[in-house]
Structures are given as C-alpha cells and as structure tokens.
C-alpha positions as CSV (number, residue, x, y, z in Angstrom):
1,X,1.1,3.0,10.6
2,X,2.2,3.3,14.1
3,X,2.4,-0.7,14.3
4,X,4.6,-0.9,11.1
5,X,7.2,1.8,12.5
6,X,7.7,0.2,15.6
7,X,8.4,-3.5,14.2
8,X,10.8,-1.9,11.7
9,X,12.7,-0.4,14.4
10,X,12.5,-3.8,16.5
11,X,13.2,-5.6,13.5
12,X,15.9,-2.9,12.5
13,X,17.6,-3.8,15.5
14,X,17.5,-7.6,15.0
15,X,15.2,-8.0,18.2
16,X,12.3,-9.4,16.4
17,X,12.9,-11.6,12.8
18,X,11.7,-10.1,9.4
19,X,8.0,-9.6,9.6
20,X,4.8,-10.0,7.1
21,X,1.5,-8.2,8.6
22,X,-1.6,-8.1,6.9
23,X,-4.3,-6.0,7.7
24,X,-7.2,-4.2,7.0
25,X,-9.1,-1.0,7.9
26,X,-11.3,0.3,10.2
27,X,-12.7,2.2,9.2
28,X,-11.9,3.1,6.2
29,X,-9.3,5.2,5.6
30,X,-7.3,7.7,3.1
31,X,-3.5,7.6,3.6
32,X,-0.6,10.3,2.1
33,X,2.4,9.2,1.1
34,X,5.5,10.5,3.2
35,X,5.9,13.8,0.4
36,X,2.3,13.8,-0.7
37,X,0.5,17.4,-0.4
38,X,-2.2,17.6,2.6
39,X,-4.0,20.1,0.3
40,X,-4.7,17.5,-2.1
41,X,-7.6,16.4,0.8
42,X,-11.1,17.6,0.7
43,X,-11.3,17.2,4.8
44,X,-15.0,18.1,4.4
45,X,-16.3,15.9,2.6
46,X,-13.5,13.3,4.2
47,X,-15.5,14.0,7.5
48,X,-18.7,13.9,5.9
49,X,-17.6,10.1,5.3
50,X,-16.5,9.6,8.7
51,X,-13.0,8.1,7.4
52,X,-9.7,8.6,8.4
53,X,-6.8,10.0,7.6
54,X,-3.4,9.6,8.4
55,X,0.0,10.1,6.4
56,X,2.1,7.0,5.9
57,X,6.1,6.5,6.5
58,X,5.9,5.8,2.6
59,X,6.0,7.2,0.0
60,X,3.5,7.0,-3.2
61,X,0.1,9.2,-3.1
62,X,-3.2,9.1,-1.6
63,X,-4.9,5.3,-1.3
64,X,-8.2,4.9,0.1
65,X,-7.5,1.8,2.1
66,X,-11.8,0.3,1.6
67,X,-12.5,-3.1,1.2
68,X,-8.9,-4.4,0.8
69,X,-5.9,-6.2,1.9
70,X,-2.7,-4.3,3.2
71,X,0.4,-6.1,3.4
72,X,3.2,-5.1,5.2
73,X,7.0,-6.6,4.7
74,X,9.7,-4.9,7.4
75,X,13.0,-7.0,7.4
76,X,16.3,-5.4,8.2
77,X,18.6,-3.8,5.5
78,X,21.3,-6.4,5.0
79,X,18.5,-9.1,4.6
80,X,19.2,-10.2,0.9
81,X,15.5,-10.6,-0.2
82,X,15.3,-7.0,0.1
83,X,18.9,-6.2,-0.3
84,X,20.3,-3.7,-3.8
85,X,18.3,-0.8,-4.9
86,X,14.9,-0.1,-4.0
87,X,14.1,-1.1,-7.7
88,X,16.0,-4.5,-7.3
89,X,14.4,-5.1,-4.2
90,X,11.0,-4.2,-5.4
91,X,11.4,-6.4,-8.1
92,X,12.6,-9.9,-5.7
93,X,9.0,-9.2,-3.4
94,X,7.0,-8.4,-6.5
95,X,7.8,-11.9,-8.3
96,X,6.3,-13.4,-4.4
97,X,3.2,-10.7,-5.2
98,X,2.9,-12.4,-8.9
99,X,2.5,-15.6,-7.1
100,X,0.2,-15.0,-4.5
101,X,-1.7,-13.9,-7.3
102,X,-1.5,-16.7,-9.5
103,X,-2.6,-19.3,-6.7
104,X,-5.8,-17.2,-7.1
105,X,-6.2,-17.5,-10.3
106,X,-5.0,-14.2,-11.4
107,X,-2.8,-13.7,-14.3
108,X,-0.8,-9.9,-13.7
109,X,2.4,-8.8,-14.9
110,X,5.1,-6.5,-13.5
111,X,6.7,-4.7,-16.3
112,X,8.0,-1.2,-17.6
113,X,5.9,1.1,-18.7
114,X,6.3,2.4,-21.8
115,X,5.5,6.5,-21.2
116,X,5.2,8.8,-18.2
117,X,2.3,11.3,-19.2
118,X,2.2,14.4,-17.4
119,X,-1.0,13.8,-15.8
120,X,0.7,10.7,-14.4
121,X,3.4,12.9,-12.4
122,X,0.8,15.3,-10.7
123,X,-2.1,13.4,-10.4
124,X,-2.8,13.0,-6.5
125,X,-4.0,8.8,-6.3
126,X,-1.9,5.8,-6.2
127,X,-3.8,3.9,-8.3
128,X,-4.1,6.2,-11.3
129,X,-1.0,5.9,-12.9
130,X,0.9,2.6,-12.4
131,X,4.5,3.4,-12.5
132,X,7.4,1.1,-13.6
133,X,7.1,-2.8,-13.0
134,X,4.2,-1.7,-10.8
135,X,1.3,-5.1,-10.9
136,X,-1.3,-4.8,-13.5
137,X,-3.7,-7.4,-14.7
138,X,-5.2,-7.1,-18.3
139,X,-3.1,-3.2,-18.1
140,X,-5.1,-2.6,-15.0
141,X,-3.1,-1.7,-12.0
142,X,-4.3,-3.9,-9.1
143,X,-1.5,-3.7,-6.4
144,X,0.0,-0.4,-5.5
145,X,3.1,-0.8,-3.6
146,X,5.5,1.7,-2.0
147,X,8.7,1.2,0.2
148,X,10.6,3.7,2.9
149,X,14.4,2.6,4.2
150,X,15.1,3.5,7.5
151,X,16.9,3.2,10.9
152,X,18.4,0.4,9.3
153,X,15.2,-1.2,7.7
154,X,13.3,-2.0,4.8
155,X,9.5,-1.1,5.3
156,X,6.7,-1.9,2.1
157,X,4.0,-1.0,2.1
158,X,1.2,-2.3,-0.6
159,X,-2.2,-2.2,-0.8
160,X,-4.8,-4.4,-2.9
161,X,-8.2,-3.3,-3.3
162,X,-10.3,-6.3,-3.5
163,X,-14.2,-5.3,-4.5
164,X,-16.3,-2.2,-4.4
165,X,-16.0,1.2,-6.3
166,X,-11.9,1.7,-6.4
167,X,-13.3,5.3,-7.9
168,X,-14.7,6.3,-4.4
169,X,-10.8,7.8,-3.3
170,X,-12.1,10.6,-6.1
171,X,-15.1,12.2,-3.6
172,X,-12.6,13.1,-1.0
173,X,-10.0,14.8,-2.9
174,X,-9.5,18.4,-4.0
175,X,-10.2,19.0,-7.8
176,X,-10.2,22.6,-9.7
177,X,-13.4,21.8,-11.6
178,X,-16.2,19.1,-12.0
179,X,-14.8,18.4,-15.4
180,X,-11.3,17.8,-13.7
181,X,-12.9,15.7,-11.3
182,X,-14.6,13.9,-13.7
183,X,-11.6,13.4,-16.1
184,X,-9.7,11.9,-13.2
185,X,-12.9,9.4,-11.9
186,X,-12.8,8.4,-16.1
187,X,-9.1,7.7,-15.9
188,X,-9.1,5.9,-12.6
189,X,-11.6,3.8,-13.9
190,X,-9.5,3.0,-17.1
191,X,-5.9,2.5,-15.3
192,X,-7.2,0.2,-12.3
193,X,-9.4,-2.2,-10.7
194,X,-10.7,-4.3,-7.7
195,X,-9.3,-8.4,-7.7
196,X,-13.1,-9.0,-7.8
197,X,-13.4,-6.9,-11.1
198,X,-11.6,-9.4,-13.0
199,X,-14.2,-11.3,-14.8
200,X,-15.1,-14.9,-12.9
201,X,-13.9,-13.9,-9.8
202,X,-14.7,-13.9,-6.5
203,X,-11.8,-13.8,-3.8
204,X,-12.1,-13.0,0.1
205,X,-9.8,-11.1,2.3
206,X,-9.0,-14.6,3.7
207,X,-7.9,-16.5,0.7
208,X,-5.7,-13.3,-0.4
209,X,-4.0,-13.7,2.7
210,X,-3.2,-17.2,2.7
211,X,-2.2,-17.2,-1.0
212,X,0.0,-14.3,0.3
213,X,1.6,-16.3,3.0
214,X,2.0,-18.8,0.3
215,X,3.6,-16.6,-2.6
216,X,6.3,-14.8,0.0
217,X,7.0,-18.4,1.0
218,X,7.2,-20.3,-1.9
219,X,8.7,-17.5,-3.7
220,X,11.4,-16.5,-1.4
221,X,11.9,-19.5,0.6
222,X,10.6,-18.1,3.9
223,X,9.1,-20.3,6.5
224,X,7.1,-18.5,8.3
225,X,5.4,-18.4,12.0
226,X,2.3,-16.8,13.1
227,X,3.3,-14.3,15.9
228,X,1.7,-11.6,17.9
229,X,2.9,-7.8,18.6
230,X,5.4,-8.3,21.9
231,X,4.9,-5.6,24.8
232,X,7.4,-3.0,23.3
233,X,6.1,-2.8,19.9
234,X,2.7,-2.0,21.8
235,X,3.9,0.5,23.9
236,X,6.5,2.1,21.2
237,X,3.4,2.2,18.8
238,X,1.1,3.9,21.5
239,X,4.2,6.7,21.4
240,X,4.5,6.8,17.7
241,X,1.0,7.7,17.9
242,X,1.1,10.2,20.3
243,X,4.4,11.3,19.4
244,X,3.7,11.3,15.1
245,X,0.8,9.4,13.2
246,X,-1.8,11.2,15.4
247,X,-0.8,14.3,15.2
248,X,-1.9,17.1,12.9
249,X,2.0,18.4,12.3
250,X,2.8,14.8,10.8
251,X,-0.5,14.6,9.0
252,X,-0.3,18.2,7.6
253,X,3.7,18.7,7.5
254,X,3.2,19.1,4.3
C-alpha cells in the first residue's frame, strides 16, 4: 500500500508516467478499506493465521488478498482514461477489465444492479455484495475494485481472487453469532467466486497478468514499458510505512 501511495504522488506530480502494478501477497493478507471499521477484525484468530493486516488508501471493505492478482492503475487526474466521475472513470478501466478477461476465456459483465439489500450496505467483505457495474461472471462477482483521488491522482485498486476457498476472509472477521457467521459464509458463497471456479478453467497468476497488460492496452490504447520502482518511490514508500501503513493509528483510525 506504501508502494501504491508513493507512485501516485510521483505520478501526481508528472515525475514518473501513468503506472499499472501487479502484484501479489505475502503472505497473505486482509486489507480495510479507507472508512471500513477495525472492529470488524477478529485479530485473534487473524494472528492465529499469521496474516496481515493493513488498511488501504481505498475505499470498499475488507478483501483477503490469498491466492490472487492485485492490479494497481495510478495515472494523474487530468489523464482522460480516468478523467469524469469516479463512475465514468470506473466504467472506461472496467471495459480494459472485461477484456483481459475475455482473452482468458471468461465471459463477465459490468452492469447495474437491480436492488441494494440491507445486508448488502453493512455487511463487512468486498466480495459479498457486488455493487453497481461491479464484474460478475454467471452473477458471480469476481473482480472487486475500488478507487481513491488524491494529491492530484487517480489510484485503483482491484483485486481478483484466482483459486482456493474465497470463503476463508469469513474466519477472521467479527460476527454476533455462529448462525450470523454462517449466513454470511452461505451468502459469500452464493454472490462470488475464484477465476478458477468457473467450470473448465484453469488460469495462472501469469496469464492473468499478461492478458491484463493486454486488455488495458488494447482497450485503452496504452503502450506500455516494463519499469522498476526509481530511488524516491523506495525511500518515500519506506516513510509511508513508517510514517502511516505500519502504524497501528492508520490501521485502527477507525
């Protein structure tokens, strides 16, 4: 999270160009959004795990970032792929997400949704609610995406789970019952999957990122370069570490 922050504010500044990362975890990890709850945490059984936590720059609600691919897409404000509302821009990178998808085989969708439920406004995961013109596939959600704007910047966040048990986020979260608990592991299961859930699949972390590279490209017509972090986003993420995403009154602001 550190890493993002600091391109965005390089980028921000027009020092370094608009910027794709992907990543993935290490371990694995549970992120907040920016106005997500800490209480909604079970830190016990979290450090029981041995996963992280941290609380990210955007917004959304609680994503266990396992066995997935994290994209990250920082440009500066006045760059018109990402320029109008945060809906309108949303929409332009999600049509490059339905591509990337596609070039794997994956048929999804990005549409409204046709009811809000209340469960869907207080429930504390990412993935068990998709929200409007999220990516579903089959009315599975199976990207969950958030963006923050900022010194100047765009910053998105998304992350795609890509195998293993996407109900695992529900053992380290903070439920009033069993049966609560329960209803929520039922519902996850219902409202979301992994890419490698989708019958007749089988994709790697490494063809998701290329056919990522490919969708933002094709889509958007962006020619990219590969690139690594300069000297000064090092160093300004080492401070936003010890200055924010590593301490306890970022984490637990809230």
């Amino acid at each position: 999270m550190a890493v993002d922050e600091a391109v965005l504010e390089f980028v921000a500044k027009k020092e370094k160009p608009p910027t794709l990362r992907l990543y993935a975890w290490d371990p694995y990890c549970l992120s907040l959004g920016h106005a997500q709850p800490a209480a909604d945490v079970n830190l016990q059984a979290l450090k029981a795990k041995g996963w992280g936590l941290v609380r990210r720059p955007t917004g959304g609600k609680a994503i266990l970032h396992a066995d997935e691919i994290t994209y990250a897409i920082i440009a500066p404000m006045d760059e018109p792929r990402v320029s109008g509302t945060v809906l309108e821009s949303y929409q332009r990178l999600s049509m490059a997400l339905l591509t990337a998808l596609r070039i794997i085989g994956i048929q999804a969708d990005s549409k409204p949704k046709k009811s809000v439920s209340r469960r869907s406004l207080i429930n504390p995961i990412c993935f068990e609610s998709p929200s409007d013109y999220e990516i579903t596939s089959n009315g599975k959600k199976i990207i969950g995406s958030a963006q923050a704007r900022r010194l100047q910047g765009v910053l998105q966040h998304g992350s795609i789970p890509l195998y293993g048990d996407i109900t695992r986020i529900i053992q380290i979260l903070n439920y009033n019952s069993i049966s609560e608990q329960k209803e929520a592991k039922n519902n996850l299961q219902d409202k979301a999957c992994t890419l490698n859930d989708i019958p007749n699949k089988k994709i790697t972390w490494q063809n998701t990122a290329n056919a990522l590279i490919s969708g933002f490209s094709n889509e958007l017509n962006i020619t990219f370069f590969q690139s690594h972090l300069s000297d000064k986003e090092i160093n300004r993420a080492k401070e936003l570490v010890q200055r924010k995403f590593g301490l306890d009154e970022w984490t637990f602001r809230i």
